[in-house]
N, C-alpha and C positions, 0 to 999 in steps of 0.2 A: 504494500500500500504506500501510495506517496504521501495520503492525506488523509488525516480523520478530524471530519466536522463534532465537533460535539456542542447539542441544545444547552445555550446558556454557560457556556463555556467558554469555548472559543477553537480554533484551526491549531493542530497538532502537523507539523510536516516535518518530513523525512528532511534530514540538511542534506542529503544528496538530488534535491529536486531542485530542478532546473531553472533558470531564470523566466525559461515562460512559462513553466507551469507555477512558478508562484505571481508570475501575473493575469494567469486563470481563476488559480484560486482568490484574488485581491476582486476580482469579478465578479466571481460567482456572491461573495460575501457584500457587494455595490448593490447586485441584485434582489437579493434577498431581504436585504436592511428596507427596499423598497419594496415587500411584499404585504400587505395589509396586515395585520395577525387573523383577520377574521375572512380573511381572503378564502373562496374555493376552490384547491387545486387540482387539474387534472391529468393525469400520467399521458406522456404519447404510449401508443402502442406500436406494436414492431414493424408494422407498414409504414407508420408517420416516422417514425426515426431513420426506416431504411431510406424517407423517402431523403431526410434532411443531410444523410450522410454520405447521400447521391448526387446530393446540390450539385451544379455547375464551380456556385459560387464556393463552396465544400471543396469540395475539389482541388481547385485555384489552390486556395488559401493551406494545404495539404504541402500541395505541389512546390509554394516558394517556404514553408515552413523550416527552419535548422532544426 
């Protein structure tokens, strides 16, 4: 595991993780801090994920990625 979120806690990261994955993780926590608390979420499913991991723009973003 590179990362473990913990509720009310806070992000635990491996120090072997990498510069962008700790500007993923700095992201995913921008996002979240923006989530309502009473907000209702709902899971993609394996068709909508395939579809996003299929992007064009997915892709690209892969392809110039270090």
């Amino acid at each position: 595991k590179d990362a473990i979120i913990v509720e009310n806690i806070g992000i635990f990261a491996n120090n072997n993780l990498s510069k962008n994955g700790r500007a993923i993780l700095e992201i995913i926590v921008e996002i979240a801090r923006r989530i309502p608390k009473n907000a209702k979420l709902k899971c993609l499913n394996a068709s909508q994920i395939h579809e996003l991991q299929n992007w064009d723009a997915e892709k690209y973003r892969k392809s110039i990625s270090i």
